[in-house]
N, C-alpha and C positions, 0 to 999 in steps of 0.2 A: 829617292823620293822621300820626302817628308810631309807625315802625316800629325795634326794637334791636337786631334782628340778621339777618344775612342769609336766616334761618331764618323769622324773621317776616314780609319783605321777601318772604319765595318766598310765606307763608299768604295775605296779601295778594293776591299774582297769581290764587293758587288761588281764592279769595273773587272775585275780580273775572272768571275765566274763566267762573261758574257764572250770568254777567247778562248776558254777549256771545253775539251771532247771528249769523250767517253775513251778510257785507257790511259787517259792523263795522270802523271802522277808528280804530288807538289811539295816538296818537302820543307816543311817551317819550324827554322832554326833560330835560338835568339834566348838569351835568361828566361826565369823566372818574371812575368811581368812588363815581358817584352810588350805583349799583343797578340803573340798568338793565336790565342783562345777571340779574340774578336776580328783580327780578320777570317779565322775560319767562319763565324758568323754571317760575314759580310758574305763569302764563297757562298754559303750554304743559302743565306737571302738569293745571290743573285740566279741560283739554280730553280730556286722557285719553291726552297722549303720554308714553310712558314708557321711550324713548332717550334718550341725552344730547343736549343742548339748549344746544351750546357758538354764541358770539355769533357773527353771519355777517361781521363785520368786514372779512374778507379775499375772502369771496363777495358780500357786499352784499344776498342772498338763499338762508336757507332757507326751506325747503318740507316741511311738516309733513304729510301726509296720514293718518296711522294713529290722530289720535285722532276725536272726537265730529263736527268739523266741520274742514276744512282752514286750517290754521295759515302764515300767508305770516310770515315774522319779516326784516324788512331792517333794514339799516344802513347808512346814506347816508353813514356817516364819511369814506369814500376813495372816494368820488365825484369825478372831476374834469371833471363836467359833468350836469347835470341831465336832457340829453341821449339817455346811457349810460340811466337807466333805460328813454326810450323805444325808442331803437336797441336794446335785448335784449327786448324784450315785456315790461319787468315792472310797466308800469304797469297790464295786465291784471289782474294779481292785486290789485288794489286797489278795494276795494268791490264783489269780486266773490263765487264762490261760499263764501269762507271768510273768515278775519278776518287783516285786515294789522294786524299789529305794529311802527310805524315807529321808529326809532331814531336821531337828530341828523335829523328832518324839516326844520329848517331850510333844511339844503343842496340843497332840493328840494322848494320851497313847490309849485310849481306843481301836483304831483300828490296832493297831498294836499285830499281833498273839504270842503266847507262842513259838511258832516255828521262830526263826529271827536269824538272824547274824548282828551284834552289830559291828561294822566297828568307832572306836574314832582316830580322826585325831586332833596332837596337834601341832602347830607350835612352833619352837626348833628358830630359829636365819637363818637369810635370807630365803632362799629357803627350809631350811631342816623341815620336817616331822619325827614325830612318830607317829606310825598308829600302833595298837593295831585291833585284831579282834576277837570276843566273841562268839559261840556259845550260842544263848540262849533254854532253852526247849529241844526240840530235834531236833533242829537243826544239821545235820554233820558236820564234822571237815574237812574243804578246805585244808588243808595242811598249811604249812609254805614259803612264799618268800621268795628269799632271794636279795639281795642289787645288781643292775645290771640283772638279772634274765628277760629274756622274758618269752613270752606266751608259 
């Protein structure tokens, strides 16, 4: 899928928030810059939250509860131990009542389930994205976007 601007990058989330269930878990992979941090916005839009939806970088955890279904959105970027997520409880929040949004999963394979949907955002030249998305395990298949496409 190709996405051209950060605007269609969020329709996208929106679109992809309206096929997620509670215990879903999303993990979004991709540089510095990718998009990440705005399709999480898009998800979190189409869930029904309508705060600002700034990236948890520096908390490695927010905590969305005021839209349709609870919004868990981490960032394992400044993780300096895989650890930390179990010494805080926050591997709780995963695959639990609401949908993890995982962000640089890598740094923290271990808690991420056999069940996930694999979301890689590449930046292409200005504003444009390619966004690929994986069922992994037994994960379901969301469907296909397509370019201009709403929720």
């Amino acid at each position: 899928m190709i996405t051209r601007s950060p605007e269609e990058t969020r329709a996208l989330g929106v679109w992809l928030a309206g096929r997620l269930h509670a215990g879903d878990v999303i993990i979004l992979t991709g540089d510095l810059g990718a998009g990440k941090s705005e399709l999480a916005r898009g998800i979190a839009w189409g869930l029904g939250i309508r705060g600002p939806v700034p990236s948890p970088t520096f908390t490695i955890l927010n905590v969305y509860t005021e839209g349709n279904v609870p919004l868990y959105h981490f960032d394992f970027y400044r993780l300096n131990s895989p650890d930390e997520i179990y010494e805080m409880g926050m591997d709780e929040y995963i695959g639990g009542d609401g949908i993890a949004l995982i962000e640089w999963p890598d740094l923290c394979r271990e808690v991420i389930p056999r069940d996930h949907l694999r979301v890689t955002l590449e930046r292409k030249e200005d504003d444009t994205r390619q966004i690929r998305m994986e069922a992994a395990g037994g994960f379901r298949n969301v469907g296909t976007w397509r370019e201009g496409e709403q929720a």
